[in-house]
C-alpha positions as CSV (number, residue, x, y, z in Angstrom):
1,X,10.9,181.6,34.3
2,X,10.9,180.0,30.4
3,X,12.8,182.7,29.3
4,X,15.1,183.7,31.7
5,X,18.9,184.1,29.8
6,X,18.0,184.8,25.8
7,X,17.7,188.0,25.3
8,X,19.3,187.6,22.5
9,X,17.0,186.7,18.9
10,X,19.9,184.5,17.7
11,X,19.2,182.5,20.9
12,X,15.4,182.7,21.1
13,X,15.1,181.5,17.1
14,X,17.3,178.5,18.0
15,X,15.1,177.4,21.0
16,X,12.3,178.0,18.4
17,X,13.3,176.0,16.3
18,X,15.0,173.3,18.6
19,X,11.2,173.0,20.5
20,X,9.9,172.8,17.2
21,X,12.0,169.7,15.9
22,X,11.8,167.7,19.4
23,X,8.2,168.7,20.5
24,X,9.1,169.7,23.9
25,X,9.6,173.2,25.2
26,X,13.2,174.3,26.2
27,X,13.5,176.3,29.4
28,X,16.6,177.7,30.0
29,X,17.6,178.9,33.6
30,X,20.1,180.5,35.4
31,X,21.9,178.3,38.2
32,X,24.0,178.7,41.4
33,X,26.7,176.1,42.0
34,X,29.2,174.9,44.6
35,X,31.6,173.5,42.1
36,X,33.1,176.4,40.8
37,X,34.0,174.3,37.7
38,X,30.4,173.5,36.8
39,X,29.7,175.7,33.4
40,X,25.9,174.1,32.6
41,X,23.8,171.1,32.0
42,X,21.2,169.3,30.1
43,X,17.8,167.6,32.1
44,X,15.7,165.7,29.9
45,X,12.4,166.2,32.2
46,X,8.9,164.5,30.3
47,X,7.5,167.8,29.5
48,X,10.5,169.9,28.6
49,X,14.6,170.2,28.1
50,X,15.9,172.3,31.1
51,X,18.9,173.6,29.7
52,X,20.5,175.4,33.5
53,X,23.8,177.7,32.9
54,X,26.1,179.1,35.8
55,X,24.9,182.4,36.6
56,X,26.9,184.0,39.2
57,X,27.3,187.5,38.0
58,X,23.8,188.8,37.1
59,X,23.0,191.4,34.4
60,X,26.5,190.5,32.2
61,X,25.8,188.5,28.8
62,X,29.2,185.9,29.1
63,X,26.5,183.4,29.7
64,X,25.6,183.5,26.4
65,X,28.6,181.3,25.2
66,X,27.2,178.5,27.3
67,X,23.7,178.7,26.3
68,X,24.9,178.3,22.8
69,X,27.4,175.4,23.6
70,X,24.3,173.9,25.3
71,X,21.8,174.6,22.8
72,X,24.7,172.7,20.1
73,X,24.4,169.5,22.5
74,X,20.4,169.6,22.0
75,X,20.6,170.5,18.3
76,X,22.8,167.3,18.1
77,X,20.4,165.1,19.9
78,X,23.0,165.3,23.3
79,X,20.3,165.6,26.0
80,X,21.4,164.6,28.9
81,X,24.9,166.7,29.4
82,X,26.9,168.1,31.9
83,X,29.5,170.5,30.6
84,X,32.7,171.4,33.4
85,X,35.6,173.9,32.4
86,X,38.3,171.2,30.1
87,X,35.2,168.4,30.8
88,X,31.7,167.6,29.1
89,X,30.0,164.5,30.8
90,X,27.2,162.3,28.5
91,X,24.8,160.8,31.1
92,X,22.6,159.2,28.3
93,X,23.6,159.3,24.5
94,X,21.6,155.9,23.6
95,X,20.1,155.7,20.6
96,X,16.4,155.9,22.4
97,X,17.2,158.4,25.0
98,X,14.5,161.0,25.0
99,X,16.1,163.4,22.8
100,X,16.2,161.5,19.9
101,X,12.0,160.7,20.3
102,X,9.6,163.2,19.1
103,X,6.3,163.6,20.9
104,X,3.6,162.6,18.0
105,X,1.7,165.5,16.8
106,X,-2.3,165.4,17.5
């Protein structure tokens, strides 16, 4: 489900524009999770940016706040983030981590 959590246009130009700039596609999803702490994350897969938010209320929008924060760690060339309540973890910010390599364009 690609688009599963942007409804909003604000959010759906930014991935635009974000898939644009890194040459991957961004797939955002909605996510179940034990730790009731966990508020999203960043994967850095070879095809894409999964970009999973906690989702346990479906149908309310307070999930847009996250997306955004996430979307602000991929606009920033942050890929590989995992953001808590008080806590965001870096699990690769080196300078040649995938986010900051574009695919070449054909």
């Amino acid at each position: 489900m690609r688009r599963h959590g942007t409804e909003s246009p604000a959010i759906r130009r930014r991935i635009a524009c974000l898939e644009d700039r890194l040459g991957k596609a961004v797939v955002i999803r909605g996510v179940r999770h034990r730790n009731r702490s966990f508020r999203g994350r960043i994967l850095s897969r070879p095809g894409c940016f999964v970009v999973e938010y906690r989702d346990d209320i479906a149908g309310y929008f307070w999930h847009y706040e996250i997306i955004e924060e996430l979307l602000n760690h991929l606009e920033h060339s942050r890929c590989n983030v995992v953001v808590y309540e008080g806590d965001i973890q870096y699990t690769d910010v080196s300078p040649n981590s995938p986010c900051n390599m574009r695919t070449p364009e054909r």
